[in-house]
DSSP file (Angstrom, degrees, kcal/mol; ACC not computed):
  #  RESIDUE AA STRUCTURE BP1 BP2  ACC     N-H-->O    O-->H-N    N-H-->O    O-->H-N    TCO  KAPPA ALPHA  PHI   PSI    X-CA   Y-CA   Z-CA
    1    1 A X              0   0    0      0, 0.0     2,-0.2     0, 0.0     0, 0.0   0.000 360.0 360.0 360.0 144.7  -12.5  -23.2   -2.6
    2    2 A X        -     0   0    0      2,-0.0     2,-0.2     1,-0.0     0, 0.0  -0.671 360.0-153.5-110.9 137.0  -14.0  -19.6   -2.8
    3    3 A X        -     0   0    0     -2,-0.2     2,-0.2     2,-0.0    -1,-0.0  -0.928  13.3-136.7-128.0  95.2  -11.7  -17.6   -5.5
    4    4 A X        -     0   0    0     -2,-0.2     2,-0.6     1,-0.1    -2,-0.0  -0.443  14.3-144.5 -82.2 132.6  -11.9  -13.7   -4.8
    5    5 A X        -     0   0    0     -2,-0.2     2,-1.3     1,-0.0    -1,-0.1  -0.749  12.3-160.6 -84.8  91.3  -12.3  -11.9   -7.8
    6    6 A X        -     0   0    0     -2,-0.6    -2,-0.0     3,-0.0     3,-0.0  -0.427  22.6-117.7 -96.1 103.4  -10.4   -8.1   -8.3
    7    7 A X        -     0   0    0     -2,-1.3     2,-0.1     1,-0.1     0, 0.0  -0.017  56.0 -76.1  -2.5 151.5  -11.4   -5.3  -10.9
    8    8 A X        -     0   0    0      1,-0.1     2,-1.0     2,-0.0    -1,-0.1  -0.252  47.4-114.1 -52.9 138.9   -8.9   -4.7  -13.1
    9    9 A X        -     0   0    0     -2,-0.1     2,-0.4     2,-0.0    -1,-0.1  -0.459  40.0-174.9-102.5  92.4   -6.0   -2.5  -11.8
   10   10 A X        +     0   0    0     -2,-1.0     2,-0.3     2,-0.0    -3,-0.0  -0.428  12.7 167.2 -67.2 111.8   -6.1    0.5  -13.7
   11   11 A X        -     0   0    0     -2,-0.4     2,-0.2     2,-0.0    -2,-0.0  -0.750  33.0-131.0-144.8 104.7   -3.7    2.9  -13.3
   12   12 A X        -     0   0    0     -2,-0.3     2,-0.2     1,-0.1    -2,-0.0  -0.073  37.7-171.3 -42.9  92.3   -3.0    6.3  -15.8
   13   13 A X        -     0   0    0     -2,-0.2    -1,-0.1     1,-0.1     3,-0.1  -0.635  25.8-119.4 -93.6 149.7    0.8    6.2  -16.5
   14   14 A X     >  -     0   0    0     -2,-0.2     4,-1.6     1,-0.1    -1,-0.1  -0.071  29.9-116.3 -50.9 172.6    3.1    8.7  -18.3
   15   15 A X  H >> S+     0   0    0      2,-0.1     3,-1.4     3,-0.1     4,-0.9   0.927 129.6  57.0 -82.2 -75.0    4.9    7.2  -21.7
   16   16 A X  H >> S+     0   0    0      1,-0.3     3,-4.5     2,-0.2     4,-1.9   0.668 107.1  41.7  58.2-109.4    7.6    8.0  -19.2
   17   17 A X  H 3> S+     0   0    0      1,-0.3     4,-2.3     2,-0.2    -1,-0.3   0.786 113.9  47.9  -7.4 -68.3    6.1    5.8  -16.8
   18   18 A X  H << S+     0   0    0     -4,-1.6    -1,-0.3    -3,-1.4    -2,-0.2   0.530 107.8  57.6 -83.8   5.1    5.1    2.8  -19.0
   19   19 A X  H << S+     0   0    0     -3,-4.5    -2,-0.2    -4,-0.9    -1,-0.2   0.898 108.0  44.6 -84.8 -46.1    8.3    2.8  -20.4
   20   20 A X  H >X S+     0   0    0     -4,-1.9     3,-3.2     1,-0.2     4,-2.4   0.991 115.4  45.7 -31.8 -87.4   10.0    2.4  -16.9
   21   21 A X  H 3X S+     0   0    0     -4,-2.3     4,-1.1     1,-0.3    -1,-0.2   0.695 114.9  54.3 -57.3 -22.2    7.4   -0.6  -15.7
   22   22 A X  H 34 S+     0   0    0     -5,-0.2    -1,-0.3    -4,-0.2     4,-0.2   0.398 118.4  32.1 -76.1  -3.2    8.1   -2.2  -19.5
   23   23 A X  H X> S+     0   0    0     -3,-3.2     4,-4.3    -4,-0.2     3,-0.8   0.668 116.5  55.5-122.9 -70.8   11.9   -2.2  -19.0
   24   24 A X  H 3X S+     0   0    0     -4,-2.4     4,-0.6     1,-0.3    -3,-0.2   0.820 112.1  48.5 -72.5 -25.5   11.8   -2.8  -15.2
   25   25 A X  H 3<>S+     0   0    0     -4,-1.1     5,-2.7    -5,-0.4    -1,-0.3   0.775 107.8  48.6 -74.1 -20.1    9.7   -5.9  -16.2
   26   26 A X  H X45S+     0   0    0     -3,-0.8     3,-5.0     3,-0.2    -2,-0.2   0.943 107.4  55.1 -38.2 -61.0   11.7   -7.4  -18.8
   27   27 A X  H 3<5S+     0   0    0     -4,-4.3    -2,-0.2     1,-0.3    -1,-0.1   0.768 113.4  42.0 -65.3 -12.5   14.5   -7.1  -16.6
   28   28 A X  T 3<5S-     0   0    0     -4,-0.6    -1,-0.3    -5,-0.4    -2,-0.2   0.619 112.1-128.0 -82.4 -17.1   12.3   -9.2  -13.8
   29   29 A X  T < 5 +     0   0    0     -3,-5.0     2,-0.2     1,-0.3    -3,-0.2   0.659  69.6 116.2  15.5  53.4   11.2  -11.5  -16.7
   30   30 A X      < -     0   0    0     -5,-2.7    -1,-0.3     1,-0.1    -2,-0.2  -0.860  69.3 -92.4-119.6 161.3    8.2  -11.3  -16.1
   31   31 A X     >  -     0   0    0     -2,-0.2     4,-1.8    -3,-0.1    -1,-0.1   0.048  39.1-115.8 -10.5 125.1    4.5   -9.6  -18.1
   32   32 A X  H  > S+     0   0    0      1,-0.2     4,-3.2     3,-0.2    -1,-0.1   0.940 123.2  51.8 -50.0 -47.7    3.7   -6.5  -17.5
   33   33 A X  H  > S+     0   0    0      2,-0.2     4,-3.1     3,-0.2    -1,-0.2   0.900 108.7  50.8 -33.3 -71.0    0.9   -7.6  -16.1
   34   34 A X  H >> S+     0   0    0      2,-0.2     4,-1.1     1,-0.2     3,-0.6   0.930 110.0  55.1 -17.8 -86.0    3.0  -10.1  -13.8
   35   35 A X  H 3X S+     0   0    0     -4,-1.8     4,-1.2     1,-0.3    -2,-0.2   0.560 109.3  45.8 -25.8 -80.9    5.2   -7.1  -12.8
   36   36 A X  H 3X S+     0   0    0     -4,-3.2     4,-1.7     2,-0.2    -1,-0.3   0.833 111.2  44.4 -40.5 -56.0    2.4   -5.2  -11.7
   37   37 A X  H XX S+     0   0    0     -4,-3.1     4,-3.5    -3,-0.6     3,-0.9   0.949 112.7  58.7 -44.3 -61.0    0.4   -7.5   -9.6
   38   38 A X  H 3X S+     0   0    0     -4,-1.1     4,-2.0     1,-0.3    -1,-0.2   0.780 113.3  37.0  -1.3 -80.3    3.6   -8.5   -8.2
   39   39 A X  H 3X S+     0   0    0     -4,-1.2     4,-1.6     2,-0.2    -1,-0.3   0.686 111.4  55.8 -50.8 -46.9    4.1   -5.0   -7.3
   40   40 A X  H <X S+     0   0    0     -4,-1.7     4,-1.2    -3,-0.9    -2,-0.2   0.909 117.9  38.1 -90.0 -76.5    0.5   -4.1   -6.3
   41   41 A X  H >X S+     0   0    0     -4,-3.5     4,-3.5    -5,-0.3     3,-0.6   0.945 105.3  61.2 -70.4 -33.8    0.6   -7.1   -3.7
   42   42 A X  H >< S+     0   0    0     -4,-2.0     3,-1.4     1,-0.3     4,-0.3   0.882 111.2  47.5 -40.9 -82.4    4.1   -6.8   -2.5
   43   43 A X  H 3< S+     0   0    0     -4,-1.6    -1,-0.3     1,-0.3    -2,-0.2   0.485 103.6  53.1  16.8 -48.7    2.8   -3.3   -1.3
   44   44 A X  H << S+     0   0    0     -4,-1.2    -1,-0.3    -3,-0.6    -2,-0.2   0.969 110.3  51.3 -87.1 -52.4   -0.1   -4.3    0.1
   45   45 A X  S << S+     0   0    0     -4,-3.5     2,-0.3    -3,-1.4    -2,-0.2   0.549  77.6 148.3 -46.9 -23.1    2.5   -7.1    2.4
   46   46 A X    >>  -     0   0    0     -4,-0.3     4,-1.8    -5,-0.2     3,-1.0  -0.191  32.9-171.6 -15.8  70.4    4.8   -4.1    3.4
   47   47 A X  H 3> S+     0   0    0     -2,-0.3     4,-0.6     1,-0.3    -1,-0.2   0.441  95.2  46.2 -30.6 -19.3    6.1   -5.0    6.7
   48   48 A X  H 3> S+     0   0    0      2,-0.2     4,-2.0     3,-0.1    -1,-0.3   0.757 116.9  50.2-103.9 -37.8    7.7   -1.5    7.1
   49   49 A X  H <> S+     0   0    0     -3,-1.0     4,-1.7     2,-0.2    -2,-0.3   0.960 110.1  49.1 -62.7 -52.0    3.8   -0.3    5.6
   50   50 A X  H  X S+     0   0    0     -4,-1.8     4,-1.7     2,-0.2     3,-0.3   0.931 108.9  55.0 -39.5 -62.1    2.2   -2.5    8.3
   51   51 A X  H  X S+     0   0    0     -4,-0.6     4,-2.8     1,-0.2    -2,-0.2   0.955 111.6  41.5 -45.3 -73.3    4.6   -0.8   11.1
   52   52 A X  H  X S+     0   0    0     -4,-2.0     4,-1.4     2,-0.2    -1,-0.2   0.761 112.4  52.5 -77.0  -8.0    3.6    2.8   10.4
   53   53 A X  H >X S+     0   0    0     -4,-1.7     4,-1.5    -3,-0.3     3,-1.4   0.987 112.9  46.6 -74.1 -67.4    0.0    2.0   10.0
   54   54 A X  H 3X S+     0   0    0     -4,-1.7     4,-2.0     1,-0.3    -2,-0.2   0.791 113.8  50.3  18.3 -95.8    0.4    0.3   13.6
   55   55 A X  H 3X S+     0   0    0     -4,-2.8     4,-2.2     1,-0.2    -1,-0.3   0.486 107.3  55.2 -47.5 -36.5    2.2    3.3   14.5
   56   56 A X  H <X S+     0   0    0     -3,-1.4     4,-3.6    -4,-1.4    -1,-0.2   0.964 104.8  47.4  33.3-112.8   -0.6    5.4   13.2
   57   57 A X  H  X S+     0   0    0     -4,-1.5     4,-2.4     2,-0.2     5,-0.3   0.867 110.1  53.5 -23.6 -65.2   -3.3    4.1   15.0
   58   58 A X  H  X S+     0   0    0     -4,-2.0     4,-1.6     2,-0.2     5,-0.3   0.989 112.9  49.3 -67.1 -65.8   -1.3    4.2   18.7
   59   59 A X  H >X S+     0   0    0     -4,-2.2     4,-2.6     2,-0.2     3,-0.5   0.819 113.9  42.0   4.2 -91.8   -0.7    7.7   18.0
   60   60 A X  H >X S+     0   0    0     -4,-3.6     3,-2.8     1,-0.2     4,-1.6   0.896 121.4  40.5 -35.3 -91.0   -4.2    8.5   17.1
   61   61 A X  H 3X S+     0   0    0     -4,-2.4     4,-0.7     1,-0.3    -1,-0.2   0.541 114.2  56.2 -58.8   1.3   -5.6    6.5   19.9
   62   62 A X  H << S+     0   0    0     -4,-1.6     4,-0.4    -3,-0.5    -1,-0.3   0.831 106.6  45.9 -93.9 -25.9   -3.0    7.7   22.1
   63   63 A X  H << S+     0   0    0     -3,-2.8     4,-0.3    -4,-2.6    -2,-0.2   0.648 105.3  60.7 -83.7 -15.8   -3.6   11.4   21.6
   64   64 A X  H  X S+     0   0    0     -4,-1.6     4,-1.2    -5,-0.4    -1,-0.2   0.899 102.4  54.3 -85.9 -38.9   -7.4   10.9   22.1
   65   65 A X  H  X S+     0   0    0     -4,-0.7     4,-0.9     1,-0.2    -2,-0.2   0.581 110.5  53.5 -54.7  -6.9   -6.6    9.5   25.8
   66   66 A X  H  > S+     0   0    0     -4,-0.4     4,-1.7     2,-0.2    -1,-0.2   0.533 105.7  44.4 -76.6 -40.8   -4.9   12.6   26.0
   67   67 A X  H  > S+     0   0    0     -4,-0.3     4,-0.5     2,-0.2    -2,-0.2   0.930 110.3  54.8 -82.9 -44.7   -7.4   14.6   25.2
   68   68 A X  H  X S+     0   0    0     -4,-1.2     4,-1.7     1,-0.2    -2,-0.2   0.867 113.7  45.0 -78.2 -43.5  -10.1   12.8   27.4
   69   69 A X  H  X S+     0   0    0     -4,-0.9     4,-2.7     1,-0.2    -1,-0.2   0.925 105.9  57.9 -70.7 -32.2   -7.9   13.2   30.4
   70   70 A X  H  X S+     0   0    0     -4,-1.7     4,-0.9     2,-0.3    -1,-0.2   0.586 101.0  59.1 -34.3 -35.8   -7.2   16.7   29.6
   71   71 A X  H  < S+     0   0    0     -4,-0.5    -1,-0.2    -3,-0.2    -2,-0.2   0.884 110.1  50.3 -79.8 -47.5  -11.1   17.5   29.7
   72   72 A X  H  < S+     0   0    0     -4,-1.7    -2,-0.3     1,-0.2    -3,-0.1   0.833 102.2  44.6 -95.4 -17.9  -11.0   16.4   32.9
   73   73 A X  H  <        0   0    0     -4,-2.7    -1,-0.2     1,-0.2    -2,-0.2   0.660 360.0 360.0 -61.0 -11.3   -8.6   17.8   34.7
   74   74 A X     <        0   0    0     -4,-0.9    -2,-0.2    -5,-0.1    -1,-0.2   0.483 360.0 360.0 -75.0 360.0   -9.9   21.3   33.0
């Protein structure tokens, strides 16, 4: 089994910030670490994120049939 390998995920927090994501992972009991990946993939899984990219796209490609008929009826 092929095991994909990611850079590190680096990301410049406030003390602010890392105090939050230090707190809000305790309270998960998990690593900071955990917490983040956690986070980081949940994200990526977004069902509601999936939808507007989806949505996105038929837009886009709806307004560009738009455009092509438009050209020709001018």
């Amino acid at each position: 089994m092929d095991v994909a390998q990611a850079q590190a995920f680096k990301v410049p927090l406030t003390d602010a910030e890392q105090d939050q994501v230090q707190l809000a992972a305790a309270v998960a009991g998990k690593t900071v670490d955990e917490f983040m990946r956690d986070a980081v993939l949940d994200a990526a899984h977004d069902p509601f994120l999936k939808a507007l990219e989806q949505a996105a796209t038929t837009i886009a490609a709806r307004a560009q049939d738009d455009r092509i008929q438009h050209d020709y009826a001018g």
